[in-house]
N, C-alpha and C positions, 0 to 999 in steps of 0.2 A: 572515142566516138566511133558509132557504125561507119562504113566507108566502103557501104555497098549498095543495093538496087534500092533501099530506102530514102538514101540521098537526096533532097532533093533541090532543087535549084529555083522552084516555082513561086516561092514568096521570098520578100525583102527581108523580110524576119525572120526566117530560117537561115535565111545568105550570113544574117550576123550573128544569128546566134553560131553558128559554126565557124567564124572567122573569131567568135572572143574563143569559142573551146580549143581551138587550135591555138588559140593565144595564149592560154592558160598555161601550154607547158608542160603538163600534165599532170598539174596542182590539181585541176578539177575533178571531181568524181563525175562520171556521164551516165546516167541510164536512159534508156528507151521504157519507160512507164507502161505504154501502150500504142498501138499503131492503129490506126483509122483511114478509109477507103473514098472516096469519093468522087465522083464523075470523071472514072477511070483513073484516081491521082492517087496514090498511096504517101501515107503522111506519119512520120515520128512522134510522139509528145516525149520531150527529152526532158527528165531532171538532172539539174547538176548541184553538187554539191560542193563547200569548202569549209573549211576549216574542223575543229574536231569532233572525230565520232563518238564519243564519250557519251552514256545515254545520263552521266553524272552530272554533267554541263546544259547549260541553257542551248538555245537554237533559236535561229528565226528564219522565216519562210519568205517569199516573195513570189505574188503569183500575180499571170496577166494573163490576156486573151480567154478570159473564159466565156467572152462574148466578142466573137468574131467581128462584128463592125470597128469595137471599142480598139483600135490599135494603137492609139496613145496609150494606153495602158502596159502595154507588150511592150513598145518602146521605152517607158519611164524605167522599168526592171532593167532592158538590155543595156540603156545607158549607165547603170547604176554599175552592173553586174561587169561590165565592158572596163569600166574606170576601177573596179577592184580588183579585175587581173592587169591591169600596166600596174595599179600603186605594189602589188605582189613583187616586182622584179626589185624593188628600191624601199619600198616602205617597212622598215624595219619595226615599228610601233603595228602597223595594220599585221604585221606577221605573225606578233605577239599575241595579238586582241585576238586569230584566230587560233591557239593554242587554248583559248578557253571557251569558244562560243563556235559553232555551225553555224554555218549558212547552207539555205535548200533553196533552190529556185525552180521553178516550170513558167518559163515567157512565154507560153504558147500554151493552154492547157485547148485549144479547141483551132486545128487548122484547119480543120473540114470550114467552118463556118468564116473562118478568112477568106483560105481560097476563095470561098462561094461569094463572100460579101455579106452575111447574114450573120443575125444576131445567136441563133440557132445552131446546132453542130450538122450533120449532115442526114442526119435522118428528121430536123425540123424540132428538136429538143432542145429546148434551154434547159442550159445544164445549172445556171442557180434556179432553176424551180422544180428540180429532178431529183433531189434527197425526198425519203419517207418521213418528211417532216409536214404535219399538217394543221394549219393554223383552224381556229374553235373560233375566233374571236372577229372572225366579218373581212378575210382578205378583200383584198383590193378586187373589183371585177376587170376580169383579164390580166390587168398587171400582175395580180399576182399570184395568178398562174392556171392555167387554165388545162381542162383535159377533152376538151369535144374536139380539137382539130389543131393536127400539124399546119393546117393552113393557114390558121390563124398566130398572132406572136404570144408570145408566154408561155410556150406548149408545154405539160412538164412531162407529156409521155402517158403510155398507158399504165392505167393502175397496178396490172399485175406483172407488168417488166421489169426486169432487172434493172439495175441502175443504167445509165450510158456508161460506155467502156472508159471513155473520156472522167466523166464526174466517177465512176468507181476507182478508175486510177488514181486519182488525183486525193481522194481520201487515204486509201491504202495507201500512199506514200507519204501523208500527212501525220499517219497514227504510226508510221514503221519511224521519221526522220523526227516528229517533235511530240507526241506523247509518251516517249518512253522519256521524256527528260522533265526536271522537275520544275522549268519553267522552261517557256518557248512562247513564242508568238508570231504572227502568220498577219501579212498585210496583201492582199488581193488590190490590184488595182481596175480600177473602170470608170467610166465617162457618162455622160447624158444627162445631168440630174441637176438644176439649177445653176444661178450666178456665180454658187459661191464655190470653194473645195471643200468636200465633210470629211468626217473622219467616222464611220460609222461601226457601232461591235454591235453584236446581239444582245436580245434578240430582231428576229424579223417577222415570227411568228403569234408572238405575243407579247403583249405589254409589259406583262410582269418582266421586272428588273433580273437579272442575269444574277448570280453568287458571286462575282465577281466584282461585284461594281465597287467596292472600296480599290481594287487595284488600277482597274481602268482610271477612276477617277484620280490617285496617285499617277498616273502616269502622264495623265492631261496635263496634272498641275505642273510634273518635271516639267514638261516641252514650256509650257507657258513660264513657268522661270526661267528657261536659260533660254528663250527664244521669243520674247516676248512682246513685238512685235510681228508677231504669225496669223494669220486671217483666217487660220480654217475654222470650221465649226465644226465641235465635239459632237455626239450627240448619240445614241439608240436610234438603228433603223426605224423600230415600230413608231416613231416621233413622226415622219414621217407617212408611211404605210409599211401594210403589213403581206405579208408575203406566205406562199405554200411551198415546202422542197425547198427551204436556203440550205446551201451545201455547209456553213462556218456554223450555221445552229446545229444541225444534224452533227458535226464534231466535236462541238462544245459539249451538247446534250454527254456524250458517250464518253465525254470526261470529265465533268463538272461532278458528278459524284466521287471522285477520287481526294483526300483531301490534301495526298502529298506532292499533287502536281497542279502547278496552275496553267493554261492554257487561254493567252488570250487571241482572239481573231479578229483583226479589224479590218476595214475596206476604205480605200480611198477612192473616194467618188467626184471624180474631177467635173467641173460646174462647168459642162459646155457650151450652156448658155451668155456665157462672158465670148467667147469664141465668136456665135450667129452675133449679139449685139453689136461687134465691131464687124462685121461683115456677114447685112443679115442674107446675100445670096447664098449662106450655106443651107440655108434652110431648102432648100430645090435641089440638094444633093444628100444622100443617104449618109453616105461616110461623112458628109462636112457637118450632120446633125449632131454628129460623137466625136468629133476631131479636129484640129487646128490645121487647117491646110495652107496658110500661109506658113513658106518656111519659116521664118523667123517669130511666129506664134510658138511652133511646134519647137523649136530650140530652147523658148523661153520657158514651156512648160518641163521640159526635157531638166533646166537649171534650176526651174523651183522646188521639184519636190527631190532635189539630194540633198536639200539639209533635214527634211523629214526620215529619208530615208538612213542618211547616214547617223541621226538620233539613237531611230530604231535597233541597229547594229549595238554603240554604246551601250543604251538603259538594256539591251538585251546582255550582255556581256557581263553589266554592274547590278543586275537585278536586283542580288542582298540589299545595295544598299539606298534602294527606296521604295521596294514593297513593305507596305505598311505592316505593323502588328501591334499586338493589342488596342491600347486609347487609341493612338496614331490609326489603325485599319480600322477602328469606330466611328471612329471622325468622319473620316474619307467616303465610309458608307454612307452616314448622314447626309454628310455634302452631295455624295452623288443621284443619292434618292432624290434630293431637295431640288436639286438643279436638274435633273432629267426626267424623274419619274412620278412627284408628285402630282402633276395633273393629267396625267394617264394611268394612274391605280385608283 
């Protein structure tokens, strides 16, 4: 870890993410991704890494903060990530499982837009409507993404600008840590989005189903068998709406033509609206529209999605043995079209 004038001390999540790295021991791999500026504050975006660099072996990602308000999200990762360096000093089985599989994490892909309290990074861009990914098919107005004004929310930047340093980093270290491997998967967390928790993968930009969807749907089925009692809801973004500049389409896209790598990316999108229901004065605070601010909400949510996460870790590890092929990844297809995409194609 740096341990110089970048330091900084000005968010809660920075304070832990630098108390698990110094926790680590020096298990963890640390980089500085990219550095970002804002109302005189200079700010880190750190990835860390564990387990092995082998580009022979699977990998899985875990990202949060890529929308500055969403802080349960940042927090769900550091919790995860916090409990995998204590289980390191004793967990002889978690020691093993990283001998075969990476872990990549970035808790923080946007602290400009914490510090500030914005959904935005610090020049007023949302950074998932900021990839050169652009939907044909009747986005969302505003939502899903808009380019007349930083003033307004959605922004995804101007046309002819380079990506955010923020959203370019954060690819470039997605296609350098998990597409050189022959299977990997990438789980983004974020908040705002109805009662329930989804589990959403591409695409966001269009209806059409994804190459992948016999795996994704094998994957569903895992968790649903050995978890089966689970409330989230599976599902394709565009089920929902549709969006311009998703950063996980924009990476998908740029691998989904490879046939000897799969690459899948999903987002958990924690239903905050279960949050305002039980206490609807969140709705007269900004952060309490995307976040549990009673402590013991934010604890709860803090303990439900480690059996998600720590899943994710597993089937990443065991991949062989339930990505589908031949009949078996027919089937799965079948099912998945059936059950997600027949009445949006």
């Amino acid at each position: 870890m740096r341990n110089d004038a970048l330091r900084t001390r000005t968010l809660p999540e920075l304070e832990e993410l630098d108390r698990i790295i110094e926790a680590s021991a020096g298990r963890a791999r640390v980089r500085t991704i990219c550095e970002v500026e804002v109302d005189g504050q200079r700010f880190p975006v750190r990835s860390i890494a564990l387990g092995t660099q082998s580009p022979a072996l699977p990998a899985l990602a875990l990202i949060g903060g890529v929308h500055g308000l969403e802080r349960i999200g940042t927090d769900v990762i550091l919790s995860f990530l916090g409990s995998l360096v204590e289980r390191l000093r004793w967990d002889e089985l978690l020691n093993r499982d990283l001998e075969r599989v990476g872990l990549f994490f970035v808790p923080i892909v946007n602290p400009a837009g914490m510090w500030r309290g914005t959904r935005a990074n610090g020049n007023g861009v949302d950074l998932m409507r900021n990839a050169p990914v652009q939907s044909s098919e009747g986005a969302a107005w505003l939502l899903g993404g808009q380019r007349m004004s930083a003033h307004l929310p959605w922004y995804r930047g101007d046309a002819l600008a380079p990506m955010e340093a923020e959203a370019q980093a954060l690819c470039d270290a997605v296609r350098a840590e998990l597409l050189t491997r022959p299977f990997s998967l990438a789980l983004d967390c974020h908040s705002g989005f109805g009662l329930r928790d989804r589990i959403w993968f591409p695409h966001a930009h269009t209806r059409n189903p994804i190459a992948h969807v016999a795996e994704v749907h094998a994957l569903m089925a895992l968790y649903g068998r050995s978890y089966p009692n689970h409330d989230y809801v599976f599902e394709p973004q565009c089920r929902q709406y549709l969006t311009h500049g998703d950063l996980w389409d924009y990476l998908y896209l740029q691998n989904a033509g490879d046939p000897g790598r799969i690459f899948l990316p999903l987002t958990l999108e924690m239903g905050s609206w279960r949050w305002i229901k039980k206490r609807p004065t969140q709705l007269f605070s900004r952060v309490g529209i995307f976040n549990p601010l009673k402590e013991h909400r934010h604890q709860r949510v803090l303990r439900r999605h480690l059996i998600w996460l720590e899943f994710l870790l597993r089937a990443t590890a065991s991949w062989r043995q339930w990505v589908p092929v031949g009949e078996a990844r027919a089937q799965h297809e079948r099912n998945g079209l059936a059950n997600w995409f027949e009445a949006t194609t």
